[in-house]
C-alpha positions as CSV (number, residue, x, y, z in Angstrom):
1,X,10.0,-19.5,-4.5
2,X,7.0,-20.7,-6.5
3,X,6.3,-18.6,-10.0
4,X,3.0,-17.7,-8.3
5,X,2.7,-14.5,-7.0
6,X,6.2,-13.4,-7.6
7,X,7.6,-13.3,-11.0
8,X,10.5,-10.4,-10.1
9,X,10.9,-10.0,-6.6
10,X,13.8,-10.9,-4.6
11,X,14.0,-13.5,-2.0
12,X,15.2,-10.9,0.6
13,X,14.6,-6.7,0.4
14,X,16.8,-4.7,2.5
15,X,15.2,-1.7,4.8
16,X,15.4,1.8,3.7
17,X,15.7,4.5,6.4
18,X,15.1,8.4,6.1
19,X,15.5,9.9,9.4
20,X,12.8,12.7,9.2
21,X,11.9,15.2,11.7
22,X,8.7,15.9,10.6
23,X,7.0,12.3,12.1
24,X,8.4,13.3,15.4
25,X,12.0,12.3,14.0
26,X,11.1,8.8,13.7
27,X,13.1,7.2,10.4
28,X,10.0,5.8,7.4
29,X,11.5,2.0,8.2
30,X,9.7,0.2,5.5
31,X,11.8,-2.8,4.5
32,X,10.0,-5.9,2.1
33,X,10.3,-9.5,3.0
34,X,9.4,-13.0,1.2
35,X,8.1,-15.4,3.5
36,X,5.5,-18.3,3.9
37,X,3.8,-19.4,7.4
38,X,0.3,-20.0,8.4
39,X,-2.6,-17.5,8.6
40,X,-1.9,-15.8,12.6
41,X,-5.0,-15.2,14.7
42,X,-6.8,-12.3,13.9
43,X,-5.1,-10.6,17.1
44,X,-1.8,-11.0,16.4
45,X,0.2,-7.9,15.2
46,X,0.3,-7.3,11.0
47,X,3.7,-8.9,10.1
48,X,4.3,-6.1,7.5
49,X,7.8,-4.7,6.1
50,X,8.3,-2.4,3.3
51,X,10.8,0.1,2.0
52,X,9.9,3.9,1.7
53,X,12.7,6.0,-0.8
54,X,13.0,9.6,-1.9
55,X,10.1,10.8,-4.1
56,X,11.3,13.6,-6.9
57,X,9.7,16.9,-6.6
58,X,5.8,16.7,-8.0
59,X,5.1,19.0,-11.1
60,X,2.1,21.5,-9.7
61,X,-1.2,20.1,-11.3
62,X,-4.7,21.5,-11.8
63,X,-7.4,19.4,-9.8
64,X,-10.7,19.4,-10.6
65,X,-13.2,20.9,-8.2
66,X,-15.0,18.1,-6.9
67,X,-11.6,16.2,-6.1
68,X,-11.3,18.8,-3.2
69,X,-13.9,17.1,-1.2
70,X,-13.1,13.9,-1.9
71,X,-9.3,14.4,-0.7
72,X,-9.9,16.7,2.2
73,X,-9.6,15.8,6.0
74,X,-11.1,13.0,7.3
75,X,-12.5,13.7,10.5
76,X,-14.1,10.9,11.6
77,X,-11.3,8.3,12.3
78,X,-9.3,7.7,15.5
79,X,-6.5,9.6,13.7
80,X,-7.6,12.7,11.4
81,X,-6.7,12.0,8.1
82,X,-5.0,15.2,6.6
83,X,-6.0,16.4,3.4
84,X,-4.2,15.9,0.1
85,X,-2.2,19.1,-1.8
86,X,-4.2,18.0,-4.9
87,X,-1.7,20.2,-6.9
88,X,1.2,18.1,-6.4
89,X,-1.2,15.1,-7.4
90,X,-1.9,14.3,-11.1
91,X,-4.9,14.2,-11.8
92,X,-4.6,11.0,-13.4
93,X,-4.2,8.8,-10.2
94,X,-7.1,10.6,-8.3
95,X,-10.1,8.1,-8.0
96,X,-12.2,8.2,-10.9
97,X,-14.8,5.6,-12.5
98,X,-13.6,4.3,-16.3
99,X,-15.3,1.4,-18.4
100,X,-13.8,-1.5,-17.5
101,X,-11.3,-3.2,-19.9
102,X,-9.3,-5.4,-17.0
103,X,-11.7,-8.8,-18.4
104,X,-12.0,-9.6,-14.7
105,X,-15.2,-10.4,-13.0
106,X,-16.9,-7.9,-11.0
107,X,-15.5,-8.0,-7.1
108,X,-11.8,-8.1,-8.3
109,X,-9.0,-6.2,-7.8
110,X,-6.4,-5.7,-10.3
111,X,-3.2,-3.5,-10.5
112,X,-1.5,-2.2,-13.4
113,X,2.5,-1.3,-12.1
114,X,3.6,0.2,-15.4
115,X,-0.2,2.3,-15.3
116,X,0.3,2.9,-11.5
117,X,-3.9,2.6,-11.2
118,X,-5.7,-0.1,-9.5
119,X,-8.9,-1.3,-10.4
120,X,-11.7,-2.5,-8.8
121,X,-14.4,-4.0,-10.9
122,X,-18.0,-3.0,-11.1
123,X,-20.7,-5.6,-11.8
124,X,-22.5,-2.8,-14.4
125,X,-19.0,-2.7,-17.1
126,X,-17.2,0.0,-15.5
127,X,-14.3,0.2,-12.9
128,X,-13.4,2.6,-10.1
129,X,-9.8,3.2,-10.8
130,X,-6.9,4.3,-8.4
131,X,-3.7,5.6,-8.6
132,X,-1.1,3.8,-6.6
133,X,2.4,3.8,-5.6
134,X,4.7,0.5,-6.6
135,X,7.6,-1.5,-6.4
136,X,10.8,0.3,-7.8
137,X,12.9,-2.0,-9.6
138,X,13.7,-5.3,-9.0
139,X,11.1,-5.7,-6.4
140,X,8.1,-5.6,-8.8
141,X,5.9,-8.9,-8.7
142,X,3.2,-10.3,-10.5
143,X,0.6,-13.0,-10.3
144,X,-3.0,-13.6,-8.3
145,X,-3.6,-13.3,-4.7
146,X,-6.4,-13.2,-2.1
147,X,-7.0,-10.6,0.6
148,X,-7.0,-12.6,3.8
149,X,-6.2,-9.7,6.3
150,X,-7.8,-6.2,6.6
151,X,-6.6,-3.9,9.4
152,X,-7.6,-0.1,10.2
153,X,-4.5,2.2,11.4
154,X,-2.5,-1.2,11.5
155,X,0.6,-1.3,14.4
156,X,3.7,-1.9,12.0
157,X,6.4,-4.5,13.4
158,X,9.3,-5.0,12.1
159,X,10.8,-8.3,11.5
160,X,13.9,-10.0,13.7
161,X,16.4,-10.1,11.1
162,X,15.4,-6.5,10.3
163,X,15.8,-5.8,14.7
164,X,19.4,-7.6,14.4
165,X,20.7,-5.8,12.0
166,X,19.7,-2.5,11.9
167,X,19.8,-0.6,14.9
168,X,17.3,1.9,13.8
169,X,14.6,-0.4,14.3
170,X,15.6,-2.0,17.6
171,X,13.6,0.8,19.5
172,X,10.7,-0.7,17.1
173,X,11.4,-4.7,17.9
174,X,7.8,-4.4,20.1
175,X,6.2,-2.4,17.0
176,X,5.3,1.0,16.3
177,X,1.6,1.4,17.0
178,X,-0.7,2.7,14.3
179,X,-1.4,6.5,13.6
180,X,-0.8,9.4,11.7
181,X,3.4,8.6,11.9
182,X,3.1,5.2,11.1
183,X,4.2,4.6,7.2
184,X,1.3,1.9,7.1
185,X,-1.6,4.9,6.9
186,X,-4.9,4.0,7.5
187,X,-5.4,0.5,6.2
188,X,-3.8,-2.2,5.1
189,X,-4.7,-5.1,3.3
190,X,-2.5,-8.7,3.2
191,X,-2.2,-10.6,0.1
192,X,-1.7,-14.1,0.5
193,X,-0.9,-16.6,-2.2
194,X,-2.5,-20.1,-1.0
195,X,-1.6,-20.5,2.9
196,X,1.0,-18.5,2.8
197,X,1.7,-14.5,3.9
198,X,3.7,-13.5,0.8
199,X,4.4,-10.5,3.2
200,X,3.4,-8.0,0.3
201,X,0.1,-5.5,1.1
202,X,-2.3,-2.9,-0.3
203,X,-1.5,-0.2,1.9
204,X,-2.2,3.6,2.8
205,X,1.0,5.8,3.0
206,X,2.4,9.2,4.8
207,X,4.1,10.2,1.5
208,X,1.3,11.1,-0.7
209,X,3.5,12.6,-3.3
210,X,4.8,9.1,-3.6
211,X,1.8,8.1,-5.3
212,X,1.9,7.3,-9.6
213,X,5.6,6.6,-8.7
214,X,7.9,3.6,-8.3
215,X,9.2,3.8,-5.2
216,X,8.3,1.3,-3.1
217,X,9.3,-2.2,-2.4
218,X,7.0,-4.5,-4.1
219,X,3.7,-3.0,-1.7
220,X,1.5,-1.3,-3.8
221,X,0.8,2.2,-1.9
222,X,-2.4,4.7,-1.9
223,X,-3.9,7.8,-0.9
224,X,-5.5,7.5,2.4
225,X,-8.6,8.7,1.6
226,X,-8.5,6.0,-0.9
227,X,-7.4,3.2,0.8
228,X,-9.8,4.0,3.5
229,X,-13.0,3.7,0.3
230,X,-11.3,0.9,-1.3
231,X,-10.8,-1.1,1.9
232,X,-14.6,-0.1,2.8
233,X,-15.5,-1.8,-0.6
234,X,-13.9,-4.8,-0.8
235,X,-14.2,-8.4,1.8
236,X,-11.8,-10.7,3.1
237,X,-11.0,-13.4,-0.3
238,X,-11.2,-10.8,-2.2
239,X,-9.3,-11.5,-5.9
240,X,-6.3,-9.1,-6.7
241,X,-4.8,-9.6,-10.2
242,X,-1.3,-7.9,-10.2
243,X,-0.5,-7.8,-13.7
244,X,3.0,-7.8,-15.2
């Protein structure tokens, strides 16, 4: 594994599964996987894996007033997007716009795991920051990658050492299509390191209250509402700096 984009990860993640009867009993499979293979054609199915796990009780925070908009249903999307219980979110990872003080150029993404924000640089010295959900231990990475996939309401499919071995996702060996159930979210973003998938993404999530936590593992997680403007905002070779 090259020193590239992965300083800490592992070589191989193993699948989490929650059985929860709340997405139509369907189990949050999200497993993380290192690989490296050419870019697929722009119709093949999102090759993405990653590990949900359980999220600690959120202390009740106060949101400010005009966050309520900003985080309500989304109505205009082939799935609604339900709104966010801003009191369970600190207000800290709610989008916001800070001076920038990443030193990257304008256009640039750059994550901060230990901050748990996300930054995307303005070109007039300011940022518009995000807060995120990261890799729990030992499957936190670092280094530069390019977007070179963007998908709305991707289909998540899970991989065919993940089919062997587990039965819970054999049912899911064709994929689980995207929509509200689907632990992808709304978007999804692939990071690649050269010509190769490094399999992590930028991602929406259906654990909200997973966000400003370390819980993931190794894809960096967002609000949907968020992921939908950051997604909106940013094109395909876009620069993401994930910092150590």
């Amino acid at each position: 594994m090259s020193t590239g984009l992965f300083s800490r990860t592992v070589a191989k993640c193993f699948p989490v599964w929650a059985r929860r009867a709340a997405v139509l009993a369907v189990p949050l499979m999200l497993a993380a996987c290192a690989g490296s293979k050419p870019l697929p054609p722009a119709s093949a199915p999102d090759p993405m894996a990653f590990a949900p796990a359980p999220v600690p009780t959120s202390p009740a925070f106060t949101p400010d007033v005009s966050d309520s908009g900003r985080y309500g249903v989304v109505a205009d999307e082939p799935f609604p997007v339900k709104p966010v219980n801003l009191q369970k979110i600190d207000p800290q990872f709610l989008k916001q716009v800070v001076p920038n003080t990443t030193g990257e150029a304008p256009g640039t993404i750059v994550i901060d795991p230990h901050e748990r924000h996300l930054y995307l640089v303005q070109d007039d010295g300011t940022a518009i920051r995000y807060g995120v959900g990261v890799g729990r231990e030992g499957f936190a990475w670092s280094g530069t990658a390019y977007i070179r996939r963007k998908l709305e309401w991707p289909d998540w499919h899970p991989p065919a050492e993940m089919v062997a071995r587990d039965p819970h996702a054999r049912p899911y060996a064709d994929g689980m299509p995207g929509g509200p159930g689907n632990p992808l979210g709304a978007r999804s973003m692939a990071l690649w390191e050269g010509n190769r998938d490094t399999l992590f993404r930028i991602h929406g999530t259906i654990e909200p209250y997973s966000i400003g936590k370390a819980v993931s593992s190794g894809c960096i997680r967002m609000l949907n509402q968020d992921v939908i403007d950051l997604y909106s905002r940013v094109p395909l070779g876009t620069k993401v700096v994930v910092r150590s």
